[in-house]
VOVOVO-757691 format. One record per residue (C-alpha): residue in one letter; residue number from 0; x, y, z. Coordinates in Angstrom, 2 decimals, always signed. Layout:
N
PT   resn   resi        c1        c2        c3
PT      a    NUM         X         Y         Z
...
//
This chain:
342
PT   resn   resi        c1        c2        c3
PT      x      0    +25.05     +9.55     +1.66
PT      x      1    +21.66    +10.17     +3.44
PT      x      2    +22.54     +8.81     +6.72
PT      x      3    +21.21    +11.90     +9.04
PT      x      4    +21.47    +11.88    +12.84
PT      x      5    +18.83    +10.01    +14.57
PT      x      6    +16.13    +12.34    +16.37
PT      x      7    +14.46    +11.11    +19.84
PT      x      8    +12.24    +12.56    +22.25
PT      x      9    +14.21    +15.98    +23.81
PT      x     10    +15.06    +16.79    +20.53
PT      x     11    +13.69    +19.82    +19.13
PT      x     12    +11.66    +20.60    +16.31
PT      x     13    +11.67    +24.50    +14.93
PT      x     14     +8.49    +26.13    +13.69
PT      x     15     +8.39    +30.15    +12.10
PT      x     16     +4.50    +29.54    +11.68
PT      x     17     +3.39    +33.13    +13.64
PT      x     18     +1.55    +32.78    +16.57
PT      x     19     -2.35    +34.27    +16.49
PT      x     20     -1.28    +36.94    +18.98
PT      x     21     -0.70    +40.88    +17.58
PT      x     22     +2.90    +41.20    +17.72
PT      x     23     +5.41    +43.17    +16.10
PT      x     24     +7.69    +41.28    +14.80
PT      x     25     +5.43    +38.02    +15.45
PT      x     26     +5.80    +35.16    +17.55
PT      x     27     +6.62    +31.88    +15.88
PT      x     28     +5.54    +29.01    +17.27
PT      x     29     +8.44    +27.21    +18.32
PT      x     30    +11.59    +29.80    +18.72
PT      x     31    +14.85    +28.60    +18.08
PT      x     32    +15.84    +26.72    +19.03
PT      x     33    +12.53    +24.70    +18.90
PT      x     34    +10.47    +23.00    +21.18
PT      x     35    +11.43    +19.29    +22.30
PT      x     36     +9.88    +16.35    +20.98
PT      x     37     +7.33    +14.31    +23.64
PT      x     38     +7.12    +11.41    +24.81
PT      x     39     +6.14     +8.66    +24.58
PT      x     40     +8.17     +7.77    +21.22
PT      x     41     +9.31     +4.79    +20.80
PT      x     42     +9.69     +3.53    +24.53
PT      x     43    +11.29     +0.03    +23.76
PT      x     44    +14.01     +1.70    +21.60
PT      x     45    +16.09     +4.20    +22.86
PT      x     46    +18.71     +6.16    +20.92
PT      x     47    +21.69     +7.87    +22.74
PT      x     48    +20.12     +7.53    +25.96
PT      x     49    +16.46     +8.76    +25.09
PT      x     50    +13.31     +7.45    +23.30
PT      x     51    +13.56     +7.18    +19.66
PT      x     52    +11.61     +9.82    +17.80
PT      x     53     +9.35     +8.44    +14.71
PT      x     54     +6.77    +10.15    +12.14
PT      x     55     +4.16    +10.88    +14.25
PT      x     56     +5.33    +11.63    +17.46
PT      x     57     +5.33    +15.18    +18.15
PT      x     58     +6.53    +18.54    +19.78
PT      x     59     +3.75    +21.09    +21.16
PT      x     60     +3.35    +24.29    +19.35
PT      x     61     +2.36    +27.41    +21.53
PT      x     62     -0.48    +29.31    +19.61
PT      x     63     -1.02    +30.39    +22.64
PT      x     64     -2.61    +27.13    +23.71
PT      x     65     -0.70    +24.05    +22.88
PT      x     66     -1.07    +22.34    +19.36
PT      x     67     +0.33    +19.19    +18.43
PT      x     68     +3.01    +19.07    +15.51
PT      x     69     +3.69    +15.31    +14.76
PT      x     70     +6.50    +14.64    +12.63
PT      x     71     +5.29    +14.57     +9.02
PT      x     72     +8.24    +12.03     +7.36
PT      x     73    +10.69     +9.80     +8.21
PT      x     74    +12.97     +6.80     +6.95
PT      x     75    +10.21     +4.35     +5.44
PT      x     76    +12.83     +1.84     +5.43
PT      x     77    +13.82     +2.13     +9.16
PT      x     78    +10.73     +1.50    +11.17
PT      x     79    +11.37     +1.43    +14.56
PT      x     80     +7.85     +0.66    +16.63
PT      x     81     +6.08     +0.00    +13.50
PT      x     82     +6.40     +3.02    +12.25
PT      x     83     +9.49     +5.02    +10.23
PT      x     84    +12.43     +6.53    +11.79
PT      x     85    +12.75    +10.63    +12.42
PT      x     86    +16.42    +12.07    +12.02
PT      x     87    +17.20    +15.43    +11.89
PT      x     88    +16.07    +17.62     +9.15
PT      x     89    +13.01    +15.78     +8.70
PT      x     90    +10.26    +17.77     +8.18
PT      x     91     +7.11    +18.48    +11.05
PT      x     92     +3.18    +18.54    +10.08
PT      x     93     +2.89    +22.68    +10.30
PT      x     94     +4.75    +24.35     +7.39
PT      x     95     +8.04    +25.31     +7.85
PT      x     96     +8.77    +23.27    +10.65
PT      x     97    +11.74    +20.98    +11.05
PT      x     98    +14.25    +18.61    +13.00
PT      x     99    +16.41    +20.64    +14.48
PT      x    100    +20.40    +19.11    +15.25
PT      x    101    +22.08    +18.01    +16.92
PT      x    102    +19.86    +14.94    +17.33
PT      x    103    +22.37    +11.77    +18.12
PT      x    104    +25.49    +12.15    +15.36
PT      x    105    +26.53     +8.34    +16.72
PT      x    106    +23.68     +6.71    +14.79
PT      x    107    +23.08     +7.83    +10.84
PT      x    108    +19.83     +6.54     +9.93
PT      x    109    +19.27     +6.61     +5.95
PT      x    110    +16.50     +6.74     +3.34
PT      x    111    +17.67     +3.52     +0.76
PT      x    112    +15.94     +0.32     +0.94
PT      x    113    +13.54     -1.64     +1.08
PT      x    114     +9.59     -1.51     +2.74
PT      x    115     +7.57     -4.05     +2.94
PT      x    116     +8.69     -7.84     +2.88
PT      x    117     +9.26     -8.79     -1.02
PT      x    118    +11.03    -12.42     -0.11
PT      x    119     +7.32    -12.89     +1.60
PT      x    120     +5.37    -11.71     -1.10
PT      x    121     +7.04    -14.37     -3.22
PT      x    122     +6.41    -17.46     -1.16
PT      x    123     +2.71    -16.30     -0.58
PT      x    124     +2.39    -15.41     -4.48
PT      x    125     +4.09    -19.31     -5.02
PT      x    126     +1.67    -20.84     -2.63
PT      x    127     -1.53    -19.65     -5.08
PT      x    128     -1.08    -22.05     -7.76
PT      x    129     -1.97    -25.54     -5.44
PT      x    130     -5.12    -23.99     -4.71
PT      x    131     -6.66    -23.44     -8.66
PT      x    132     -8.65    -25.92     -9.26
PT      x    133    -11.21    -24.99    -12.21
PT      x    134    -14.52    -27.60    -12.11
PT      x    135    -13.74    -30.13    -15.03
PT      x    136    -15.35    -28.63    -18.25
PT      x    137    -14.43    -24.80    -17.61
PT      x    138    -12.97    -23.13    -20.79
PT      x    139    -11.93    -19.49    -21.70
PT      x    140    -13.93    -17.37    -24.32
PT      x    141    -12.08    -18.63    -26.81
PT      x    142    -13.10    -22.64    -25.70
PT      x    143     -9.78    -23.71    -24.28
PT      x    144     -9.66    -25.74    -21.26
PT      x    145     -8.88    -24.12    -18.32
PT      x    146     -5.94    -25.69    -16.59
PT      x    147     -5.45    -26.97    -12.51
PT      x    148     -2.16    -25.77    -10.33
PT      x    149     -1.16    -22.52    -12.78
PT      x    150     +1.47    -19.88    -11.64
PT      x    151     -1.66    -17.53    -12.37
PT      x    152     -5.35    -16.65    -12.09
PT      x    153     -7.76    -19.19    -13.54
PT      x    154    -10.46    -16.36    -13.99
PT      x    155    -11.18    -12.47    -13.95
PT      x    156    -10.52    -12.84     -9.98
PT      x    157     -7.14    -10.75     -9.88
PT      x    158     -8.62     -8.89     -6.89
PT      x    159     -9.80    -12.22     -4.85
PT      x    160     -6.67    -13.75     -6.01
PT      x    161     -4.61    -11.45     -4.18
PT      x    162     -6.91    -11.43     -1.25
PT      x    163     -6.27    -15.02     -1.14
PT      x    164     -2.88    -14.69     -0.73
PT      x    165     -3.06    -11.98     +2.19
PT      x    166     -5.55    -14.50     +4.06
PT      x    167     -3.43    -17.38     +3.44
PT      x    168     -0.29    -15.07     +5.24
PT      x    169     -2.46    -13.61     +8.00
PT      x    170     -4.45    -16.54     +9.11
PT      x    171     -2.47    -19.76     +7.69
PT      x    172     -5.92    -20.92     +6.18
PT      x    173     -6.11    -21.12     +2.35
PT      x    174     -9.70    -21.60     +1.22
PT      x    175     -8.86    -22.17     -2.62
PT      x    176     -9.34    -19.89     -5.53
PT      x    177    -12.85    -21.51     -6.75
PT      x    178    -14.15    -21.43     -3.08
PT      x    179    -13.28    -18.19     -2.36
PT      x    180    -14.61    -16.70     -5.28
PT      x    181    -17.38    -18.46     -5.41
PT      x    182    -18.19    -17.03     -1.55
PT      x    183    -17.31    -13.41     -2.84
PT      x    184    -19.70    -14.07     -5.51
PT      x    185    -22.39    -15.26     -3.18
PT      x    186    -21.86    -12.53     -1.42
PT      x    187    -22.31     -9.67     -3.68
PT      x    188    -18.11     -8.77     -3.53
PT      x    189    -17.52    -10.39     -6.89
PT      x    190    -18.99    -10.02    -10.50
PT      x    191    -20.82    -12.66    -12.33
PT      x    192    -22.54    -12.51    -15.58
PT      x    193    -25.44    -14.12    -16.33
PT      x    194    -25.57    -17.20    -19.10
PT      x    195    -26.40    -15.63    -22.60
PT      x    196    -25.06    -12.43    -22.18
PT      x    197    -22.44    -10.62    -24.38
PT      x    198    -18.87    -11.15    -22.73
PT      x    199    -16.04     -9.33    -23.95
PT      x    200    -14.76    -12.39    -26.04
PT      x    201    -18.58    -13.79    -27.34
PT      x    202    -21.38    -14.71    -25.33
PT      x    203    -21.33    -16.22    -21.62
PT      x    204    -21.56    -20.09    -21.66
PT      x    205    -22.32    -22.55    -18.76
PT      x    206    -18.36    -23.25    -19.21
PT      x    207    -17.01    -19.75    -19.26
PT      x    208    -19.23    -18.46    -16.86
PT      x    209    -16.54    -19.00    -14.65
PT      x    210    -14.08    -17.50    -16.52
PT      x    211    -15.60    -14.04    -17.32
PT      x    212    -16.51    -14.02    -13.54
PT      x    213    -14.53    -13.02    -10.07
PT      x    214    -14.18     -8.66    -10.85
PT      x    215    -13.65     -6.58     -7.85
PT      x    216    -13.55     -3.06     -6.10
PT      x    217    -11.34     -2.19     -3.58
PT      x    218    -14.34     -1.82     -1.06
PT      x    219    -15.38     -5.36     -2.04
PT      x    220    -11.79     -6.58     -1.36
PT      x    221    -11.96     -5.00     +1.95
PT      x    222    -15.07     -6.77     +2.63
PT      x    223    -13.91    -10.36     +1.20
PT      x    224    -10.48     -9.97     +3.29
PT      x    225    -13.08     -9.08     +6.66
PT      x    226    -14.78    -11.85     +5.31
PT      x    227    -11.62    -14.43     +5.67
PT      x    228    -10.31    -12.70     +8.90
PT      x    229     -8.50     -9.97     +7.58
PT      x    230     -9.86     -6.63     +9.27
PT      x    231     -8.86     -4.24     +6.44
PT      x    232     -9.42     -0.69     +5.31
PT      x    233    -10.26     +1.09     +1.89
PT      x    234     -7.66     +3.82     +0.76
PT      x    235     -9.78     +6.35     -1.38
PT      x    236     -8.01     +7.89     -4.42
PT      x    237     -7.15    +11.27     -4.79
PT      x    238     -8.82    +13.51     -7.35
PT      x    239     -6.61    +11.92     -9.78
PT      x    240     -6.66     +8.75     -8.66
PT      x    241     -4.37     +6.54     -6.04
PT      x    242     -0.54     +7.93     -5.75
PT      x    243     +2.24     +5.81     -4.75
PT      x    244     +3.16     +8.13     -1.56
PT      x    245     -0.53     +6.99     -0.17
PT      x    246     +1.30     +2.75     +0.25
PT      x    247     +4.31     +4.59     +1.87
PT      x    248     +3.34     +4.05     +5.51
PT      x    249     +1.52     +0.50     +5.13
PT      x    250     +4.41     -0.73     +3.16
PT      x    251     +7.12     +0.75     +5.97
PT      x    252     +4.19     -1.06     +8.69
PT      x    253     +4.40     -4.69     +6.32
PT      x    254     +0.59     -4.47     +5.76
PT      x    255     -0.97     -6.15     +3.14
PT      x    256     -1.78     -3.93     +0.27
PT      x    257     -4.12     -4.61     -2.99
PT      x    258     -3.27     -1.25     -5.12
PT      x    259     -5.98     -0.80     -8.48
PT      x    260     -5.19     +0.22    -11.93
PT      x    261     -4.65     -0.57    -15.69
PT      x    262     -2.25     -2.79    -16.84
PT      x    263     -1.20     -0.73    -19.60
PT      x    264     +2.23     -0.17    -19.01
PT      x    265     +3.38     -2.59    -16.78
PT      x    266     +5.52     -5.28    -17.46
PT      x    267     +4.52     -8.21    -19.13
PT      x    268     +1.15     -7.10    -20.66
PT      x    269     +2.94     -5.60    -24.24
PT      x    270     -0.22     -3.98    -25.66
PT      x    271     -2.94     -4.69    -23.43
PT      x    272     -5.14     -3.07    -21.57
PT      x    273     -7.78     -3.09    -19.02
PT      x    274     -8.41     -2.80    -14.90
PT      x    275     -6.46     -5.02    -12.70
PT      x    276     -5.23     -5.72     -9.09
PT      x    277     -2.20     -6.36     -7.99
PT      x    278     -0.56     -7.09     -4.37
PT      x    279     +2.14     -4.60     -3.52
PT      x    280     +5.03     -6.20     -1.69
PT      x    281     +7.89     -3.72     -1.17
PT      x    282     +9.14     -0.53     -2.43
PT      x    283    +12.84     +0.50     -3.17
PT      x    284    +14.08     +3.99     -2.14
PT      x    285    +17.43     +5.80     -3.40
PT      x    286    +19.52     +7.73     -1.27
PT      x    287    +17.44    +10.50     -1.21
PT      x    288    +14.30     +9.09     -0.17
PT      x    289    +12.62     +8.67     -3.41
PT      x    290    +10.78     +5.60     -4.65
PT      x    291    +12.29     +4.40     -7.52
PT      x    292    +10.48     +0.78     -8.34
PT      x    293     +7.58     -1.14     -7.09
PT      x    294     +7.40     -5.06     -5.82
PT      x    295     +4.39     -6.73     -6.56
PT      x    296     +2.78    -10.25     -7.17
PT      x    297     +0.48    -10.00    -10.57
PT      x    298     -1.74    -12.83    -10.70
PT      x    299     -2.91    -11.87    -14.68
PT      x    300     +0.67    -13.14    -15.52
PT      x    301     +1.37    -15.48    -13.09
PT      x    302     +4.26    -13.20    -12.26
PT      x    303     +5.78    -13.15     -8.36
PT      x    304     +8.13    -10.51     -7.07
PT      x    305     +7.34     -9.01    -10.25
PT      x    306     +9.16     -5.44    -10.25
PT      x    307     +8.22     -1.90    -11.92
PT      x    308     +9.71     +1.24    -11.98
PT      x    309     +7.90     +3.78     -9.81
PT      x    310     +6.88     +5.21    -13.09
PT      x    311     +5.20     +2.62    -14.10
PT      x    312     +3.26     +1.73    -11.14
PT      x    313     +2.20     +5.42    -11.39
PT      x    314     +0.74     +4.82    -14.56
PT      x    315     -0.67     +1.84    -13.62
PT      x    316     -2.80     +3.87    -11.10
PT      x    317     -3.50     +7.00    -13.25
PT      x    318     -4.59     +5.04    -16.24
PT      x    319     -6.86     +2.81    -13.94
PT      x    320     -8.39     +6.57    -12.61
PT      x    321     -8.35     +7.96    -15.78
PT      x    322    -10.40     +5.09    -17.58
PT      x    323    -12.92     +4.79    -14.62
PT      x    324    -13.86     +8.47    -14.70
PT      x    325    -13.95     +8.25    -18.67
PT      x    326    -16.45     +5.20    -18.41
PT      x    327    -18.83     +7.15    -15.74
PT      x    328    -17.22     +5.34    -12.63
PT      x    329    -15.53     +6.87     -9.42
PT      x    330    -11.84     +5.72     -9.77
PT      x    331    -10.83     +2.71     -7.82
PT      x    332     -9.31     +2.93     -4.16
PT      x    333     -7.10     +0.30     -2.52
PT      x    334     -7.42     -2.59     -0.26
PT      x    335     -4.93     -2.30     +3.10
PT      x    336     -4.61     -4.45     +5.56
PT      x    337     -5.07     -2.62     +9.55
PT      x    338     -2.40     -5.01    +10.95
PT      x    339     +0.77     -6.17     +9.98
PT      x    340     +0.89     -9.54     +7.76
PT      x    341     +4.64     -9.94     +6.79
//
C-alpha cells in the first residue's frame, strides 16, 4: 500500500543541504527535526486540525537568510486546491530534503489513480463528429469522397481537431471542424499547400486541397485555442523532446493538454508513421506513484478514451523529437490549457 500520512502546514520538512556559513561540522539547513511547513496551504481544507500541505507550499530554509523550499511532489491523483496532495516522505525542492512524520496517521493519502477527467475526454472526443462537414466535392489523395459526421478527422487537422474539442469544453461554443480550420488557416496557425504542388500522395487538387491541409505546432495551437477563448500556454520539450512527467501537474489540475509526437507505436496505426497530435485526458498511476498508461482522444483514428501504455506514449514523444531534429526542425512542444477545463 502507498497510503502515507497526510502532511499540512506545522509539519516539518528536513533539509542536510549545509548552510554557507564556515562551520565545523556544518549547519544544515533545516535541523532535525526540520522546519515547519507555512501557511497558507490549502486554507479551505484542513487535515487533523491544520491546513493541508500540497506540492508547492513550502518550509523556509535558513542559509542564513530565509529561502523558500516548496514541496517538490505529491499525490497527482489527490489534488486538494488544485494542486496534488503532500504526505510524509515526499520529497522538498533542495536536495535531500524531505517530509518529515508524524504528519496526520488518521488520513493515508495514496499515489494510484487516475488525473485528469477521462469520462470527459470521451464525451468531448464524441461530440467532434456532428461538426465535420467536408464542402461537397472534397476527396483524399487517392480521389475518394470525403465523408460528413465521422468518428475522426476529415483532414491533416489532428492539432485543430483537438483544439476544437478543448474550446467546445471550455466555452460551450463549437465552431465546426471546416470553420475552424479554415480561420487557423487564415490566420497563419495552420498549413495549406498551394494547388499544383507535390503532396505526399500526388499532386494538390482543388478537391484535396482540403485534405492535405490543417498541420500544426504546438505554438500555433496555443494561438488557435487564444483564438477561440482558451488562454493557453506552450510546454517546450526537453533536449530530447517532451517527457510524460512535464503533463503530470496539468493533468492532476484537469487542464486541457495537446501532447506532439509520431504515431509510430501507438495503438491503432500498425506500421505507420508520421507527426501527430493527440489530446491527453488522464493518466493512471500504480501504487508507487508511477505512470503506467496514458488516456487520450486520437482524432487520426477516430479513437476516444483511446489508452497506451506509458511506454508507448513515451515513444510517441521521442520519435516525434527524434524525427523533427533529423528533418532540420526544433522538436515539437505541447499545447496546455492555463485554467482548468474538465
Amino acid at each position: 500500500m502507498s497510503g502515507k500520512p497526510a502532511a499540512r502546514v506545522g509539519d516539518t520538512i528536513l533539509c542536510s543541504l549545509p548552510q554557507v556559513l564556515p562551520a565545523v561540522p556544518p549547519i544544515p539547513h533545516a535541523p532535525p527535526p526540520g522546519l515547519p511547513i507555512i501557511l497558507p496551504g490549502a486554507l479551505t481544507v484542513w487535515i487533523g486540525g491544520r491546513p493541508a500541505a500540497r506540492m508547492g507550499d513550502m518550509s523556509l530554509c535558513l542559509t542564513p537568510i530565509p529561502v523558500p523550499n516548496p514541496i517538490l511532489r505529491g499525490a497527482f491523483p489527490v489534488p486538494i486546491m488544485n494542486m496534488p496532495a503532500a504526505r510524509m516522505s515526499d520529497q522538498g525542492t533542495h536536495p535531500g530534503s524531505v517530509i518529515m512524520p508524524p504528519c496526520c496517521p488518521t488520513v493515508l493519502i495514496g499515489l494510484s489513480g487516475v488525473t485528469g477527467n477521462p469520462r470527459l475526454g470521451n464525451q468531448a472526443c464524441q461530440n467532434m463528429a456532428a461538426g465535420r462537414n467536408p464542402a461537397p466535392g472534397s476527396n483524399d489523395s487517392g480521389g475518394n469522397p470525403i465523408a460528413s459526421n465521422t468518428p475522426g478527422q476529415s483532414y491533416n487537422n489532428c492539432g485543430i481537431e483537438s483544439s476544437r474539442q478543448i474550446v467546445q469544453q471550455a466555452t460551450g461554443s463549437n465552431p465546426g471542424q471546416e470553420a475552424m480550420m479554415n480561420t487557423a488557416i487564415a490566420n497563419n496557425n495552420a498549413s495549406q499547400p498551394a494547388i499544383g504542388s507535390a503532396g505526399s500522395g500526388g499532386p494538390v487538387t482543388a478537391a484535396n486541397q482540403a485534405w492535405y491541409s490543417g498541420g500544426t505546432t504546438s505554438g500555433q495551437q496555443v494561438s488557435i485555442l487564444g483564438n477561440n477563448g482558451v488562454p493557453s500556454s506552450r510546454i517546450a520539450p526537453t533536449s530530447t523532446g517532451l517527457q510524460l512527467s512535464q503533463f503530470e501537474t496539468a493533468l492532476s489540475q484537469s487542464r486541457g493538454v495537446i501532447a506532439n509526437g509520431d504515431v509510430a507505436g501507438l495503438p491503432g496505426w500498425g506500421t505507420q508513421t508520421g507527426a501527430h497530435a493527440v489530446l491527453v485526458t488522464g493518466y493512471e498511476y500504480d501504487d508507487d506513484g508511477n505512470i503506467t498508461h496514458v488516456i487520450y482522444n486520437d482524432t487520426g483514428i477516430g479513437a476516444c478514451n483511446q489508452r497506451a501504455t506509458a511506454a508507448q506514449f513515451q515513444n510517441f514523444l521521442t520519435i516525434g523529437a527524434n524525427n523533427a531534429v533529423a528533418n532540420g526542425f526544433s522538436p515539437n512542444g505541447a499545447a496546455v490549457t492555463n485554467n482548468p477545463i474538465w
